[in-house]
N, C-alpha and C positions, 0 to 999 in steps of 0.2 A: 401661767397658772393663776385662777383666780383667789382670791383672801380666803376664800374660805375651804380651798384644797381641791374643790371638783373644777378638773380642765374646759377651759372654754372651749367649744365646739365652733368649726368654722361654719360659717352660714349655710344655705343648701343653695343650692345651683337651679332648683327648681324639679320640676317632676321628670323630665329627662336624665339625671342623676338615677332615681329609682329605679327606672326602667333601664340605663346600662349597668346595672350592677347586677341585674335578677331577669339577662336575656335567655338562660338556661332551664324559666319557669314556666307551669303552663299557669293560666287563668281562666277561671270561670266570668263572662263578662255577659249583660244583657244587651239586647240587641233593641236601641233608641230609636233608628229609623237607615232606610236605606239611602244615601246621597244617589248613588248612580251604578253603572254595571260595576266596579270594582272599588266603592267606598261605601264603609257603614259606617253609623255610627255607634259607640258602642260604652255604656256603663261598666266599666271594669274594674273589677273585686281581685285589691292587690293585698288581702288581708287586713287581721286586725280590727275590720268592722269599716275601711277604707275603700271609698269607691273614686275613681275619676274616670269623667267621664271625656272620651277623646274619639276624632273623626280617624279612620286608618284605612287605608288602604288594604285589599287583599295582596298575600304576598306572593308574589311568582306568578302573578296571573293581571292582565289588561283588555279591558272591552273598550266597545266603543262609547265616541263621547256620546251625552245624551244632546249635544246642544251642535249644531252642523250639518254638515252633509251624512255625516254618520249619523244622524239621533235618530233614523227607523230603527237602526239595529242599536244603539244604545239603548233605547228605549225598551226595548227589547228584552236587553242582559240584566239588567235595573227592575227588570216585573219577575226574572226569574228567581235572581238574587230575592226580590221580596216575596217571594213563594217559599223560599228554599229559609229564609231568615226570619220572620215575621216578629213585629214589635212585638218586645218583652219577653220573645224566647231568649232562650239560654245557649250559648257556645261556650266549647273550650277553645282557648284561643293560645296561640305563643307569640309575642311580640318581639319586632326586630329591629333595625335602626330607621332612621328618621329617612323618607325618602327625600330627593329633591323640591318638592313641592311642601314641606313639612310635617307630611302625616307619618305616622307611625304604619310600618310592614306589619300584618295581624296576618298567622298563619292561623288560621281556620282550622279546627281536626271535627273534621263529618266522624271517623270510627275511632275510638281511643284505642283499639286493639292494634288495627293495622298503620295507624298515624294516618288514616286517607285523607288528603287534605278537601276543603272546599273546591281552593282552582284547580285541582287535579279533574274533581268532578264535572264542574264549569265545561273547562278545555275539552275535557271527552263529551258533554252535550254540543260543540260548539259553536257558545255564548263569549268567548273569547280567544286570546289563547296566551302561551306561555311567555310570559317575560319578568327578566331578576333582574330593571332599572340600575345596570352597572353606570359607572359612571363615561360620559359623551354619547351615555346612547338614547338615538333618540324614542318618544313614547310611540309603537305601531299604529298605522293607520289602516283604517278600515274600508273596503270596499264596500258601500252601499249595492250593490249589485249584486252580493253575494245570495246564495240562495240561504235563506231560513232554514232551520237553526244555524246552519255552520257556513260560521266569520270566517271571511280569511281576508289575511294583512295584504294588503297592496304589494307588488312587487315593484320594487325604483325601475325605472329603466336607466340606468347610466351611459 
């Protein structure tokens, strides 16, 4: 306890703190630019007059990359995302843990009534399709071949 009776508070861990304590919230966040088929970047309003501003992933949902064999069709998901998002609109968004790559999971709600998410919409256009990056799994890849609109994930041959 400090001399003059108000307890010393331990340091903050950084803005990752914030966001595990208040995974249960939704946020109104603006929309800075679109990285690719399933990354925006996004100005988010965590109260108080507080914005930070973070690159996130869509959550539950993976397109193709823009840059490869895949980038006709990332290219693609990435124009539609930027139809569907445009700088300086406005989403409600809920955020979730840090994926492997370090961005923040951003569940996207297209209707506050029914909770419809963004990648729900995506997936049923398909501009991607559905994946919850558990962990060893690896990220889908796309078949350039596939016919427009609708992606589909390569199958292994084992």
């Amino acid at each position: 306890q400090a001399e003059d009776g108000i307890r010393d508070r331990s340091p903050s861990r950084g803005l990752g703190d914030v966001y595990k304590r208040q995974l249960l919230y939704y946020y109104k966040a603006k929309v800075e630019r679109v990285v690719d088929g399933d990354t925006v970047e996004f100005s988010v309003d965590v109260g108080f007059n507080m914005h930070f501003k973070e690159k996130m992933r869509i959550a539950h949902y993976a397109a193709p990359e823009t840059k490869g064999e895949e980038s006709p069709l990332g290219l693609l998901a990435k124009q539609k995302l930027e139809e569907l998002l445009p700088k300086d609109s406005f989403v409600l968004m809920r955020s979730h843990k840090i994926e492997k790559y370090g961005r923040w999971l951003a569940e996207v709600i297209l209707d506050p009534d029914t909770k419809g998410t963004l990648a729900d919409y995506l997936i049923s256009l398909g501009f991607g399709v559905k994946y919850d990056d558990k962990p060893g799994e690896n990220n889908p890849r796309f078949d350039p071949r596939a016919p427009y609109p609708l992606i589909l994930p390569y199958k292994d041959k084992a």
